[in-house]
MDTraj code that builds the backbone (N, CA, C; nanometers):
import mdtraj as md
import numpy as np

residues = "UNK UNK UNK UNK UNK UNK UNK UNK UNK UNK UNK UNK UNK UNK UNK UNK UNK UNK UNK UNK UNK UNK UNK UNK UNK UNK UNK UNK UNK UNK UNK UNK UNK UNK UNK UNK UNK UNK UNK UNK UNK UNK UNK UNK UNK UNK UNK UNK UNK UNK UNK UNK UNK UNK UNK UNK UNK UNK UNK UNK UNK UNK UNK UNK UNK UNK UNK UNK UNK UNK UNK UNK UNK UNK UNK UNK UNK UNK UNK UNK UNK UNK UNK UNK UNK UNK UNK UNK UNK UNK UNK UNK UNK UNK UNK UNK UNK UNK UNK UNK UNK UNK UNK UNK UNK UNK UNK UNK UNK UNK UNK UNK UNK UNK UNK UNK UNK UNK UNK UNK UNK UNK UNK UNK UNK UNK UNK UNK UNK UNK".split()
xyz = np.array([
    [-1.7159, -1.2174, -4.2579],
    [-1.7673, -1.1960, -4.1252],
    [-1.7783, -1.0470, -4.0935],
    [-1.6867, -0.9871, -4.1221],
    [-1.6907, -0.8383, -4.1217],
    [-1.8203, -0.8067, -4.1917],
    [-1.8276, -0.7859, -4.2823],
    [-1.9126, -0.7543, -4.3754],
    [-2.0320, -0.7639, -4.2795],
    [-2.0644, -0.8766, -4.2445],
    [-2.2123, -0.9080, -4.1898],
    [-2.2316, -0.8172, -4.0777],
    [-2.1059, -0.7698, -4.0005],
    [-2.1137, -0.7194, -3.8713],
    [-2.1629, -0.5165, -3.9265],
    [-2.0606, -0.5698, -4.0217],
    [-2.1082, -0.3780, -4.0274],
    [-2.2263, -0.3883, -4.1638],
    [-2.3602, -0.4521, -4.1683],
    [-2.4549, -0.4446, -4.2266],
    [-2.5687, -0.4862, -4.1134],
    [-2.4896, -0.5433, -3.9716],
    [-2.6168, -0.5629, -3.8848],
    [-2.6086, -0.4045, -3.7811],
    [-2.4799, -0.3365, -3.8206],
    [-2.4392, -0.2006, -3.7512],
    [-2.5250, -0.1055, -3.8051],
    [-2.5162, -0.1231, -3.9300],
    [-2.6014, -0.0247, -4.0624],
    [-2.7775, -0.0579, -4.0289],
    [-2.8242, -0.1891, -4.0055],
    [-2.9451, -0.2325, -3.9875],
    [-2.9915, -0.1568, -3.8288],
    [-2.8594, -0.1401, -3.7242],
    [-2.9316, -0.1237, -3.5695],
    [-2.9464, 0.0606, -3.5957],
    [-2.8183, 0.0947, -3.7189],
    [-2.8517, 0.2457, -3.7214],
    [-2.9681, 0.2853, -3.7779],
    [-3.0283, 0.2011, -3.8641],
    [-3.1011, 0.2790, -3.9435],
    [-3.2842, 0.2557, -3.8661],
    [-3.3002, 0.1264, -3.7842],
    [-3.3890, 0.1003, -3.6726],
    [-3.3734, 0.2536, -3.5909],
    [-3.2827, 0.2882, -3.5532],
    [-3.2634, 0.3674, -3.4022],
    [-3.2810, 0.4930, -3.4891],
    [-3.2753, 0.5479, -3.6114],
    [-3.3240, 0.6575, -3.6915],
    [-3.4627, 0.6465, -3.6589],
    [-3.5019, 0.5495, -3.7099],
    [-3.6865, 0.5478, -3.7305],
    [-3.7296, 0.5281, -3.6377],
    [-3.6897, 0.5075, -3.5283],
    [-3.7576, 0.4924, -3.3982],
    [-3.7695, 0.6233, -3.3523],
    [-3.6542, 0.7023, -3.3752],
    [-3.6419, 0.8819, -3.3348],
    [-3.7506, 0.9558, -3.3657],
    [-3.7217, 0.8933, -3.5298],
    [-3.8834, 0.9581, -3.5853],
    [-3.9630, 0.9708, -3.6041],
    [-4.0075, 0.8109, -3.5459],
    [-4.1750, 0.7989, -3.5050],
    [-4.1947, 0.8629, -3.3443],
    [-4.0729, 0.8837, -3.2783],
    [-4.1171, 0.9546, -3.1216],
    [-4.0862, 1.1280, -3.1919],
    [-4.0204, 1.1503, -3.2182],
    [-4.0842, 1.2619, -3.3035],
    [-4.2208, 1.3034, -3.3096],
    [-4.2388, 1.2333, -3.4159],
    [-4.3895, 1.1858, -3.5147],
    [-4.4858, 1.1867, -3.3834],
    [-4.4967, 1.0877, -3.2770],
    [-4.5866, 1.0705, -3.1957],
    [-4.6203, 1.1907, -3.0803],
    [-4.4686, 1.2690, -3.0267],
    [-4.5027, 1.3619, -2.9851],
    [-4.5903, 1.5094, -3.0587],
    [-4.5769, 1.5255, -3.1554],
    [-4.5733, 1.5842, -3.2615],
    [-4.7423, 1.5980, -3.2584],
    [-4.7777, 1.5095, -3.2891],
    [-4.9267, 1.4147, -3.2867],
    [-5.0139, 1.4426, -3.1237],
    [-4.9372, 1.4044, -3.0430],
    [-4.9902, 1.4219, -2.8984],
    [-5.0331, 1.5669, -2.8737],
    [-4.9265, 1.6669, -2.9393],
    [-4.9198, 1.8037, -2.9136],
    [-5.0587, 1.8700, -3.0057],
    [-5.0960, 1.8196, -3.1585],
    [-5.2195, 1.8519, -3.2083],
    [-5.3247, 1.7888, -3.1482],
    [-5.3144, 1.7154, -3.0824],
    [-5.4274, 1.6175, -3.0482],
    [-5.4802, 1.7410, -2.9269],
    [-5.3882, 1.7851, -2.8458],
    [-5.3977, 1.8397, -2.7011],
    [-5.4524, 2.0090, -2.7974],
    [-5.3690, 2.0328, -2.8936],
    [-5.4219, 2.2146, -2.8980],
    [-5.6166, 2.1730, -2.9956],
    [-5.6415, 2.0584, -3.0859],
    [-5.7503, 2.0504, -3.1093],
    [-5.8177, 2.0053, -3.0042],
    [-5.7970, 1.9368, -2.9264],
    [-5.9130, 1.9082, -2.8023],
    [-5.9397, 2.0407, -2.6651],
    [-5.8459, 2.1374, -2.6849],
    [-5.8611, 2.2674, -2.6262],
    [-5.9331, 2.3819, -2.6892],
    [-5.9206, 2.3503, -2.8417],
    [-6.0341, 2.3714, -2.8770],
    [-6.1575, 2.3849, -2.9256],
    [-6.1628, 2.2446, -2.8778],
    [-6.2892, 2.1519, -2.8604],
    [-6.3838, 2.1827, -2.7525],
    [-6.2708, 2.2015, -2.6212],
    [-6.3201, 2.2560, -2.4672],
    [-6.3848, 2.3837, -2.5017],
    [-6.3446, 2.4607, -2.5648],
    [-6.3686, 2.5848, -2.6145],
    [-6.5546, 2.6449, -2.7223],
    [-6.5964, 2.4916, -2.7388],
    [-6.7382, 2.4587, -2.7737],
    [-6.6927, 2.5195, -2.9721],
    [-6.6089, 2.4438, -3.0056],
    [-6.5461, 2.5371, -3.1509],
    [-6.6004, 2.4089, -3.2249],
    [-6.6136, 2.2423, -3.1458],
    [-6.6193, 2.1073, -3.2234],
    [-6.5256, 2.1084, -3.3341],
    [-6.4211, 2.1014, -3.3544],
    [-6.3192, 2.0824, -3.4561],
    [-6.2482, 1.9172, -3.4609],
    [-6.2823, 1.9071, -3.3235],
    [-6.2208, 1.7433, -3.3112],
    [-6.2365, 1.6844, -3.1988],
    [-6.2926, 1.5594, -3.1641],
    [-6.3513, 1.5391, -3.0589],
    [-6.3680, 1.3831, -3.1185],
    [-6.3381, 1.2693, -3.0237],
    [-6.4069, 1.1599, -3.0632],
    [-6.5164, 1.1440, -3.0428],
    [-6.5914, 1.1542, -2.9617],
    [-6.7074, 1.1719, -2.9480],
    [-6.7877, 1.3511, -2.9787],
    [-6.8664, 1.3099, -3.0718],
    [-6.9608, 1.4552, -3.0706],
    [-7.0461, 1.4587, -2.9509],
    [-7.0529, 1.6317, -2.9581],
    [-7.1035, 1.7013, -2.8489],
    [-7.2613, 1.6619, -2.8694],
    [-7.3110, 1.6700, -2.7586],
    [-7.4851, 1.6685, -2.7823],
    [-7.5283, 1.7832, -2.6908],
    [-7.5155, 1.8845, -2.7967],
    [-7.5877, 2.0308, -2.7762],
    [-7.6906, 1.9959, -2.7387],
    [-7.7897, 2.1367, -2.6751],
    [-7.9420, 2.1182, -2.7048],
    [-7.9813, 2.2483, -2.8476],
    [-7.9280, 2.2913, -2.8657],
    [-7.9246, 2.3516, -3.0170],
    [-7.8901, 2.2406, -3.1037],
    [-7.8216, 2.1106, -3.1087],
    [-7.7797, 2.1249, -3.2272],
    [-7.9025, 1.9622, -3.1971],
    [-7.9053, 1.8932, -3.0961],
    [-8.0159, 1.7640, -3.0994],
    [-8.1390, 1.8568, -3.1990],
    [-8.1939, 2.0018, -3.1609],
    [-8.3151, 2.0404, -3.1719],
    [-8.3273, 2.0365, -3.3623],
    [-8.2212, 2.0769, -3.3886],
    [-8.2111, 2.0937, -3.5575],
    [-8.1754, 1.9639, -3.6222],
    [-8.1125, 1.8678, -3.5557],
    [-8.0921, 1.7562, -3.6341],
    [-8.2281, 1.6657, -3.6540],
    [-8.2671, 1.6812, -3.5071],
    [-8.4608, 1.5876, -3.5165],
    [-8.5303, 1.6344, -3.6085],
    [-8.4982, 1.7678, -3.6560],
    [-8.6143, 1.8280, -3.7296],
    [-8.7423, 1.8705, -3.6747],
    [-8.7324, 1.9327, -3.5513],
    [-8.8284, 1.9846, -3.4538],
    [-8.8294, 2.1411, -3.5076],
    [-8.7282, 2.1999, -3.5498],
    [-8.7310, 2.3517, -3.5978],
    [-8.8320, 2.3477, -3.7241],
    [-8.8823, 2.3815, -3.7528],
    [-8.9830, 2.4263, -3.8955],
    [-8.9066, 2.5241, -3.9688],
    [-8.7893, 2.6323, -3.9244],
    [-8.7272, 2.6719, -4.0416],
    [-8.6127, 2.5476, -4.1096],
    [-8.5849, 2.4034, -4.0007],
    [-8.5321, 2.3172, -4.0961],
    [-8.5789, 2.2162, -4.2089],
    [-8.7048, 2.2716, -4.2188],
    [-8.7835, 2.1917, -4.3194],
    [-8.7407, 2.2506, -4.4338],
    [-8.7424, 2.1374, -4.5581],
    [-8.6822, 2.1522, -4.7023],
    [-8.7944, 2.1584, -4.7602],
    [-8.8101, 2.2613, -4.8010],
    [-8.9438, 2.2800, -4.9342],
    [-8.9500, 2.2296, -5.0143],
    [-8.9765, 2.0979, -5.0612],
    [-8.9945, 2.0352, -5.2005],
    [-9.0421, 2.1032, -5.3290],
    [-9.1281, 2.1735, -5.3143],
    [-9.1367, 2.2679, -5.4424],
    [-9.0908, 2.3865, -5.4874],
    [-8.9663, 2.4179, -5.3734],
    [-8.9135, 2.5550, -5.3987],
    [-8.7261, 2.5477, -5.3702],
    [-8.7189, 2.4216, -5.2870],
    [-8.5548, 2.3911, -5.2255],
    [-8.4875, 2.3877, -5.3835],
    [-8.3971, 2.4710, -5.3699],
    [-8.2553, 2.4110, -5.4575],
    [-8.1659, 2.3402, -5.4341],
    [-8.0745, 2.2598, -5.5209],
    [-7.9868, 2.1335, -5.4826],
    [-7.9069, 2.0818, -5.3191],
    [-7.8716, 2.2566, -5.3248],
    [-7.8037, 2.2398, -5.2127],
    [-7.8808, 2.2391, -4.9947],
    [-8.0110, 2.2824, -5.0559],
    [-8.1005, 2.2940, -4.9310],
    [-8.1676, 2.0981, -4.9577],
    [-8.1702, 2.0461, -5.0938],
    [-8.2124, 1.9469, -5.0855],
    [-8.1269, 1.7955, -5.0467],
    [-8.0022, 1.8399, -5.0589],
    [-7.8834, 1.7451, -5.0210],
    [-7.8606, 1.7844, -4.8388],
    [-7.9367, 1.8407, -4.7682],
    [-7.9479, 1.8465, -4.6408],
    [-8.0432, 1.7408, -4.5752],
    [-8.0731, 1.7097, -4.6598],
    [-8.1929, 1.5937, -4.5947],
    [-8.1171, 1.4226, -4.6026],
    [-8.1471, 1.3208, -4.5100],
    [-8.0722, 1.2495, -4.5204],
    [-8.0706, 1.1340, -4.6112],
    [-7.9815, 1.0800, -4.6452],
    [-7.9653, 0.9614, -4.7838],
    [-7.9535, 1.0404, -4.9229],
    [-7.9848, 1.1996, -4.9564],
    [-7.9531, 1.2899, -5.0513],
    [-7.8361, 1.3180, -5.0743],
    [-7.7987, 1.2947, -5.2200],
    [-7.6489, 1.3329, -5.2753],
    [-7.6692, 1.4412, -5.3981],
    [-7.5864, 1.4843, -5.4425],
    [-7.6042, 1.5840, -5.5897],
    [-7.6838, 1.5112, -5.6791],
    [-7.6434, 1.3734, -5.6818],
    [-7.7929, 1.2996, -5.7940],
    [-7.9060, 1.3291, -5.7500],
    [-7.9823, 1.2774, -5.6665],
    [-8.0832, 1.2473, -5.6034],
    [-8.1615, 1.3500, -5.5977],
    [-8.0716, 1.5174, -5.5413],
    [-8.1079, 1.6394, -5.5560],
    [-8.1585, 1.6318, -5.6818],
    [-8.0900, 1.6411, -5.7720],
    [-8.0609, 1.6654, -5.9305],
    [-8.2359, 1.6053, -5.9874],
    [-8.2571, 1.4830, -5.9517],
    [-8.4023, 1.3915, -5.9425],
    [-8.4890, 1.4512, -5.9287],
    [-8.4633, 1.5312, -5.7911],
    [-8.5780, 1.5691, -5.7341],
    [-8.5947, 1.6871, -5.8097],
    [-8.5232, 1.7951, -5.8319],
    [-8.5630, 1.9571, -5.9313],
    [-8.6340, 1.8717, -6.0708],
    [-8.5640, 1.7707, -6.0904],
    [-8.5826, 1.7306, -6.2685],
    [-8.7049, 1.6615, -6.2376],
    [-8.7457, 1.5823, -6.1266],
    [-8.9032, 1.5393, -6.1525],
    [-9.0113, 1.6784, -6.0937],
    [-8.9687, 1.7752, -6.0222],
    [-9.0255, 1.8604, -6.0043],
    [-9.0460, 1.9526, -6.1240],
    [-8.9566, 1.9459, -6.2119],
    [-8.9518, 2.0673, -6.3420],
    [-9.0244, 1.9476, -6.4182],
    [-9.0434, 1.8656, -6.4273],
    [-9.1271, 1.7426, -6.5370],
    [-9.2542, 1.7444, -6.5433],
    [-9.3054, 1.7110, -6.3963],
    [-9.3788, 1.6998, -6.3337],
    [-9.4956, 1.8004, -6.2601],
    [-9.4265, 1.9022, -6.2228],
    [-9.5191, 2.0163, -6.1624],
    [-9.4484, 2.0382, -6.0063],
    [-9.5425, 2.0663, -5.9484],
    [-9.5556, 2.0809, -5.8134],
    [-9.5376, 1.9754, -5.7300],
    [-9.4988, 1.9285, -5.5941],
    [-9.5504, 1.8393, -5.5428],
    [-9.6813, 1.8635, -5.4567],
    [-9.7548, 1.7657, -5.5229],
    [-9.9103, 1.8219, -5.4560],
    [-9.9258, 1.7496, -5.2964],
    [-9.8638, 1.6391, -5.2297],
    [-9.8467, 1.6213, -5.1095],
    [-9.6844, 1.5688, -5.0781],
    [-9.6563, 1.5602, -4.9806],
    [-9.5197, 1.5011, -4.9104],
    [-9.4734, 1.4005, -4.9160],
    [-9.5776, 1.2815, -4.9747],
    [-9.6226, 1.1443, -5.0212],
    [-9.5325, 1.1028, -5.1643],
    [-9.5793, 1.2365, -5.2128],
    [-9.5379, 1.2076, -5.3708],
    [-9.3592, 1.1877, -5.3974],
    [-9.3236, 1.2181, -5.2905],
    [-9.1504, 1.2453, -5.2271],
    [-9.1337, 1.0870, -5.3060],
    [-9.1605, 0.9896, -5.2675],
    [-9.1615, 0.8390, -5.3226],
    [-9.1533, 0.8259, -5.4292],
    [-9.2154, 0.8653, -5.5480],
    [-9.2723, 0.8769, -5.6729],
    [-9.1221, 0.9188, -5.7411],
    [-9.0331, 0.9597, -5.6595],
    [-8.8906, 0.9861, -5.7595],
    [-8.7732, 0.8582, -5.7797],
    [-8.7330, 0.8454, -5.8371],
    [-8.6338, 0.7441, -5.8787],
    [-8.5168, 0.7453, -5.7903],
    [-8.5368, 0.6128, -5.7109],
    [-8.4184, 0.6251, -5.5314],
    [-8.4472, 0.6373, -5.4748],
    [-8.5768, 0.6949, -5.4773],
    [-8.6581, 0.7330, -5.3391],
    [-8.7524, 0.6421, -5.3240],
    [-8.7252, 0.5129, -5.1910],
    [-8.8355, 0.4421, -5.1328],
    [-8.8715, 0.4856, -5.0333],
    [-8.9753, 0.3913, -4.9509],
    [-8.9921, 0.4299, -4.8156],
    [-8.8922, 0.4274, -4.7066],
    [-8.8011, 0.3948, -4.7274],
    [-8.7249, 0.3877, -4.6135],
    [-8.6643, 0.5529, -4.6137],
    [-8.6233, 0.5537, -4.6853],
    [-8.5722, 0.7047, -4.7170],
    [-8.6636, 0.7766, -4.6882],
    [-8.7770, 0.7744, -4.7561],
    [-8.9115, 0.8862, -4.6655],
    [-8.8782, 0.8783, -4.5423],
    [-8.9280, 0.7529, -4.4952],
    [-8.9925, 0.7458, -4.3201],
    [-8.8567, 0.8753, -4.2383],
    [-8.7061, 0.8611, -4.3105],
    [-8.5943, 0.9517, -4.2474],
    [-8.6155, 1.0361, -4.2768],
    [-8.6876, 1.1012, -4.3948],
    [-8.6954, 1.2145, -4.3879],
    [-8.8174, 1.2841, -4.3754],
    [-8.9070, 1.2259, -4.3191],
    [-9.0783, 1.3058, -4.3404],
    [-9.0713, 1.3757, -4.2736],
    [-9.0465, 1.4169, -4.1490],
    [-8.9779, 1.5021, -4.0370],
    [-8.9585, 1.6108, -4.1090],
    [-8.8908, 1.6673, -4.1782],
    [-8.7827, 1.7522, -4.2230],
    [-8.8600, 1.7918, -4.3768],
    [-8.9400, 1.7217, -4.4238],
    [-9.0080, 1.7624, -4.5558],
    [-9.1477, 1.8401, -4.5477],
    [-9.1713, 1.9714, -4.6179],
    [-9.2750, 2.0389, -4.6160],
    [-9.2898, 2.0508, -4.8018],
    [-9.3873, 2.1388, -4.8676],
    [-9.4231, 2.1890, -4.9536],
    [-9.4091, 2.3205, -4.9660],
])
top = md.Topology()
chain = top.add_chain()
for i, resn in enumerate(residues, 1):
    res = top.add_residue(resn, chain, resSeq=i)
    for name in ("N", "CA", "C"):
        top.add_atom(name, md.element.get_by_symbol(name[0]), res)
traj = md.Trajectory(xyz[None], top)
């Protein structure tokens, strides 16, 4: 009987540890939550559940800027993985059917690469020049 009493003593101590240290833990948490959302207030976007909707940053994501257009016959990997549904492969596709191939002679021909259907165009025609 003993025994059981000082293993349910050992069980309430070792509960009332971890409870310390998840209020610990949670204040801890509350306190980053409060210095990243200050400077968040601060227009820095570091953390925010909801993103901000600039009018700088709506204007560059639509692809209304013309310096955010990706040159298909001149972009390197990393200007071509800016466009959306593009990964390091896909980039990689696009230089290697461009070095195969030639030039792209219209914006059309964007299709003509391996992964690339229309759906992926229609997201990115916006944003694609020559």
């Amino acid at each position: 009987m003993v025994l059981f009493f000082g293993s349910v003593s050992n069980l309430a101590l070792a509960q009332s540890a971890y409870e310390q240290k998840y209020s610990q833990w949670k204040a801890e948490q509350a306190q980053q939550d409060q210095r990243l959302k200050n400077r968040a207030d601060t227009n820095s976007n570091h953390y925010l559940s909801r993103p901000s909707t600039s009018t700088a940053s709506s204007s560059i994501s639509s692809g209304a800027n013309s310096s955010s257009k990706v040159r298909l016959n001149s972009a390197n990997i990393e200007q071509l993985m800016q466009l959306n549904g593009v990964g390091k492969k896909k980039a990689e596709a696009i230089i290697e059917y461009r070095n195969k191939n030639g030039k792209f002679n219209s914006v059309d021909d964007f299709m003509k690469i391996k992964g690339i259907g229309p759906a992926l165009f229609n997201k990115n025609k916006a944003k694609l020049a020559l």
